[in-house]
Phi, psi and omega in degrees: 000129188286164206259185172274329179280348181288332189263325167323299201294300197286003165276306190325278175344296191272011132320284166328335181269305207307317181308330182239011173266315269209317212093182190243326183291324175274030163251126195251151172311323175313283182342289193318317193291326191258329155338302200258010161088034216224197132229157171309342179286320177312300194288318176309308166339286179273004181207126159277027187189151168285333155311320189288326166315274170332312167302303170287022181247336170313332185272339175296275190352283200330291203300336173276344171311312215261312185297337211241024175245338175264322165278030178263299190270010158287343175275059164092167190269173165044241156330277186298357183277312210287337200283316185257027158279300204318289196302343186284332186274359173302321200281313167298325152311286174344310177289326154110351190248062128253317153304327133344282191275359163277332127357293198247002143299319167276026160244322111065264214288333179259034189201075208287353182262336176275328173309297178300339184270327169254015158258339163308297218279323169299344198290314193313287202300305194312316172310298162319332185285313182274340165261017171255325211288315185288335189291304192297329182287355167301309165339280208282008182105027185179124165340141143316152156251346156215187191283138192327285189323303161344265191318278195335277152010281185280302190300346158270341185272332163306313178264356162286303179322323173284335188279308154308332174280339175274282156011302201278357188074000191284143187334094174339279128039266174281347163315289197318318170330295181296276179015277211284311192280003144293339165275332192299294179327301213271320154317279229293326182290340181268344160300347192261314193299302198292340179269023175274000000 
């Protein structure tokens, strides 16, 4: 027998998909009730408003963004961790939450329990970022040129830019392209900073 906390989640899951399939202004309770197999009296049951629903499934994202942005760059030095941050947001786009949380990043203003929760989850990312970024740039042969929090900061705002660009259809190819020249960008500057 399935448990309560078990069908809480899986509404929650298919919220996040209906959200990155669908939007966030067309995704409805229905919707949501028939993705995780459920009925609407059920998803009501656990969230009384479509709002509140939305604030969890934001706080789901949220938390595998920030998990799967910490095991990305934990996969090994340099190179390969940036090779496998590319594939998770790839993967994630594919998968639809990323747009999902860009969705519900642009909702932000009419909604302050969805503002917390998608400022926990950059607060999250941002954090992964800063205890990984001076080590990783170390990897590749070169000092920060400026402070973690910074760099944390522009790399996160950097994988929202990617997402959008993908999201947006644009060629995977040159995404990847922009990418690949911000780090570049990021050597070369700390080759700069160290030869001062």
């Amino acid at each position: 027998m399935e448990t309560s906390d078990s069908a809480r989640d899986r509404i929650i899951e298919a919220a996040a998909a209906v959200i990155g399939e669908t939007g966030l202004t067309e995704t409805t309770v229905a919707k949501v009730a028939r993705r995780a197999g459920v009925s609407t009296a059920l998803v009501h049951y656990h969230f009384a408003t479509k709002a509140h629903l939305t604030v969890a499934a934001a706080g789901w994202i949220a938390d595998a963004r920030s998990s799967a942005l910490r095991r990305s760059l934990g996969r090994g030095t340099g190179l390969t961790a940036l090779d496998a941050l590319w594939s998770d947001v790839t993967a994630r786009v594919q998968r639809g939450t990323e747009r999902a949380w860009l969705e519900l990043s642009a909702a932000v203003r009419a909604d302050p329990d969805l503002a917390a929760v998608i400022e926990r989850g950059r607060r999250s990312e941002r954090e992964a970022w800063t205890a990984r970024v001076p080590t990783l740039l170390r990897e590749l042969g070169v000092e920060p040129a400026t402070g973690a929090e910074e760099l944390a900061g522009l790399l996160s705002a950097m994988l929202d830019g990617l997402a959008v660009a993908l999201v947006s259809g644009e060629p995977a190819g040159a995404v990847r392209a922009a990418y690949d020249a911000l780090w570049l960008i990021l050597v070369a500057a700390g080759q700069a900073a160290r030869r001062r």
